[in-house]
N, C-alpha and C positions, 0 to 999 in steps of 0.2 A: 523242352528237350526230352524232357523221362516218357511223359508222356507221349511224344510224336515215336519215343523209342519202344514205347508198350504197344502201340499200334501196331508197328512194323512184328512185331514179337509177333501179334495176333493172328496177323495177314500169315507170316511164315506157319505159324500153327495149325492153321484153320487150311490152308493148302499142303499142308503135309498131312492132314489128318491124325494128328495128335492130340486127343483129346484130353489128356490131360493138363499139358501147357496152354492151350486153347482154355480150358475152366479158368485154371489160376491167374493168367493174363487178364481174363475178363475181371474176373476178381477186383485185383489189382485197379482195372481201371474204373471201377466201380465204385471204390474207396475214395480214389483222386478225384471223382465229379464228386460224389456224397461232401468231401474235403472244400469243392469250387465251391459248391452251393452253400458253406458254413459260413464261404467267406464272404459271398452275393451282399448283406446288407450293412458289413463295412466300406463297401465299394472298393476290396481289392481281391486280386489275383489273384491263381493259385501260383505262386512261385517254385523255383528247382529247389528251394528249403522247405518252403509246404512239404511238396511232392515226396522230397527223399525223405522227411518227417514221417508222412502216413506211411508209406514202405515199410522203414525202422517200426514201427507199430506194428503193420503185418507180419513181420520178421518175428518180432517180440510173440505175438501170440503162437506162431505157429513152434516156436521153441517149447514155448509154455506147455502147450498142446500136447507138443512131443511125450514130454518129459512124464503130464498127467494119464496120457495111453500107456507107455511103457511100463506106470506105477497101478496100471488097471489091467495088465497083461494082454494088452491090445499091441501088439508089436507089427501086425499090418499097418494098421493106422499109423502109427508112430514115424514106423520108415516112409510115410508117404507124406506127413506133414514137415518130416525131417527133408525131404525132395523135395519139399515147395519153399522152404527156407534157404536150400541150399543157392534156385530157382535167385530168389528173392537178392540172395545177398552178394549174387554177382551183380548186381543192377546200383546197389548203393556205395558211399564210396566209406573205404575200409576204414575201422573203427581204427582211436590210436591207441599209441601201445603204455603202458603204466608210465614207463620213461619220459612220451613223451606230453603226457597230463600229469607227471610232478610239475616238467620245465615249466608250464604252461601257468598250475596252481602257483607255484614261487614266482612267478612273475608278478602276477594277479598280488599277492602277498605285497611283495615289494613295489608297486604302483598305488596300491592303495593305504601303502602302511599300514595295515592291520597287523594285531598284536597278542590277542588273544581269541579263546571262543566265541567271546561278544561279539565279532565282527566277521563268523561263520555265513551268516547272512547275503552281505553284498558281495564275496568271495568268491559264496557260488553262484551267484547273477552272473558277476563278472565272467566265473570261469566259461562256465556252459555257454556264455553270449561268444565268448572267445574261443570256445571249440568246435560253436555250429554246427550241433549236432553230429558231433564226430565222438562223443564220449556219452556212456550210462553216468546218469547223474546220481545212483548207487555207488558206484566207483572214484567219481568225484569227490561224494561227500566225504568217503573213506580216506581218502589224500588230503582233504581240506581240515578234517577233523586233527588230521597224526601230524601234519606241518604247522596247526594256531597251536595243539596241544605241550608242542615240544618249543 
């Protein structure tokens, strides 16, 4: 589906002569085969979790990016990798909000009965299996830590 939707991206790009959503598409689909072909000798797919995975990745770098131009005085650059993130994170589905990865960690908490830091561990298996990619596992950890600790 991402994919079939990156295509259609391309086609509009490439007929509009936009050359810069044209690169970044390409990009993009670039990642998702590099990503198919990781998966070729488990014999599976690329799935809609692969896919919006590598995305979330390009997302990540190109913030990163950002941030490392800005802190080099490259503010061209910057603003332009900040436009291909912008690009990027209409395409993936919105990250959630602290609120709703407490609910998420206390559940996880109360399903598995853990009770202290000792069981930080499966907490956050569990979480991130239960938020599918919908949460920084930096941020996670940060909730996981402040709810065994208390």
């Amino acid at each position: 589906m991402l994919v079939q939707h990156l295509t259609q991206k391309l086609k509009e790009a490439v007929m509009a002569r936009d050359e810069f959503n044209a690169t970044l598409v390409r990009g993009l689909l670039a990642a998702l085969h590099n990503r198919e072909i990781e998966l070729r000798p488990s014999g599976k797919e690329l799935s809609e979790e692969d896919a919006v995975a590598v995305l979330r990745r390009e997302l990540k770098k190109r913030k990163e990016s950002s941030q490392l131009y800005r802190q080099g005085g490259r503010v061209d650059l910057a603003e332009k990798e900040e436009k291909e993130a912008t690009f990027i994170e209409s395409l993936v589905p919105a990250m959630m909000s602290r609120d709703e990865l407490e609910r998420v960690v206390d559940d996880v908490i109360k399903d598995t009965g853990a009770s202290g830091a000792k069981d930080f561990g499966p907490v956050m298996k569990e979480t991130m299996t239960r938020c599918s990619g919908r949460a920084e596992g930096k941020e996670a950890s940060a909730v996981i830590k402040e709810r065994l600790s208390s």
